[in-house]
N, C-alpha and C positions, 0 to 999 in steps of 0.2 A: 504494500500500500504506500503510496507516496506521501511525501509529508503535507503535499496541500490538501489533498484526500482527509488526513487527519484531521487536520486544522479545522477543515469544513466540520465533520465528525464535533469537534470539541465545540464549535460555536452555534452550532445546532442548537437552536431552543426547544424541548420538547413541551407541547400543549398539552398530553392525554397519555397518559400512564402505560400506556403500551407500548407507545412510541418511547417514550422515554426508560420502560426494561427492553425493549430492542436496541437503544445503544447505546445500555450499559451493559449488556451481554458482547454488543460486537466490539467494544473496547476493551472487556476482559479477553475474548481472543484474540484480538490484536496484541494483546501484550501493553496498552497504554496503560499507563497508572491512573487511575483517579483518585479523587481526594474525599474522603469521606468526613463530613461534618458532625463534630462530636452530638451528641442527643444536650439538647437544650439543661439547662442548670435549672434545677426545680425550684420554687421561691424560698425562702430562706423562711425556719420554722414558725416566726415571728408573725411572720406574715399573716404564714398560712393560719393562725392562731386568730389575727385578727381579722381576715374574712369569717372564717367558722364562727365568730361570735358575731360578727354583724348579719352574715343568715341566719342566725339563733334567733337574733333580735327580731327581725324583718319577719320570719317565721311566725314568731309569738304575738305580733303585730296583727300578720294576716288571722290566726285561731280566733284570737278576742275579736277583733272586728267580726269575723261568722260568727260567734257567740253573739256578740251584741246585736248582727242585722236578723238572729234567730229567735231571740230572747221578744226584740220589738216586733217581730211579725206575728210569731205566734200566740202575745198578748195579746193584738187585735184580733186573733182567728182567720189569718188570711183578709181580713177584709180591706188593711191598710198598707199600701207600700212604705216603708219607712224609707224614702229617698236619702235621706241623707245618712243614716247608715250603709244602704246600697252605694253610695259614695266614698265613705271610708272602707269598705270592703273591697272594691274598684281599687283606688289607689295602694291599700295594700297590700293586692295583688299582682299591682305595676310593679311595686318598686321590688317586690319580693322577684319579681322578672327581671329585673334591671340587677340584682345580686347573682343571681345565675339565670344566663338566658336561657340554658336547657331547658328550663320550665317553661318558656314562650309559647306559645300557641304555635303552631303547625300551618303554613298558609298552601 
């Protein structure tokens, strides 16, 4: 293989994960080195200490807000929307989304 052959090879941007195990396969045959990037540094325990408490928090936000828009509804028997509970129930279920977007809704 010629070296401009390579070159092409190395500046290749690959779009779609096949393409891109096809030539990191034809680069292991060819014998070219590639350079492997260490796996990312995990956040330091501190950190992680203080996300887990501020989900705890956000968590515990969302429970009482259902208790409270449960509590006001089914005092009335169903017959009153308690909108402004259903608003603090809404928002803290935003922000309990905004803590970890894994919970987001599915579009």
């Amino acid at each position: 293989m010629t070296a401009a052959a390579m070159l092409l090879c190395l500046l290749q941007v690959p779009t779609n994960p096949i393409r891109a195990q096809e030539t990191a396969v034809m680069m292991a045959r060819t014998g070219i080195p590639t350079i492997h990037e260490p796996p990312s540094a995990a956040p330091h325990p501190y950190v992680m200490q203080v996300q887990a408490r501020r989900f705890e928090d956000k968590f515990n936000k969302l429970v009482k807000a259902v208790e409270e828009f449960s509590l006001a509804y089914n005092s009335a028997k169903g017959q009153v929307w308690p909108a402004d509970k259903a608003a603090a129930l809404k928002k803290a279920m935003e922000d309990l989304q905004k803590a970890d977007p894994s919970l987001a809704a599915r579009k």
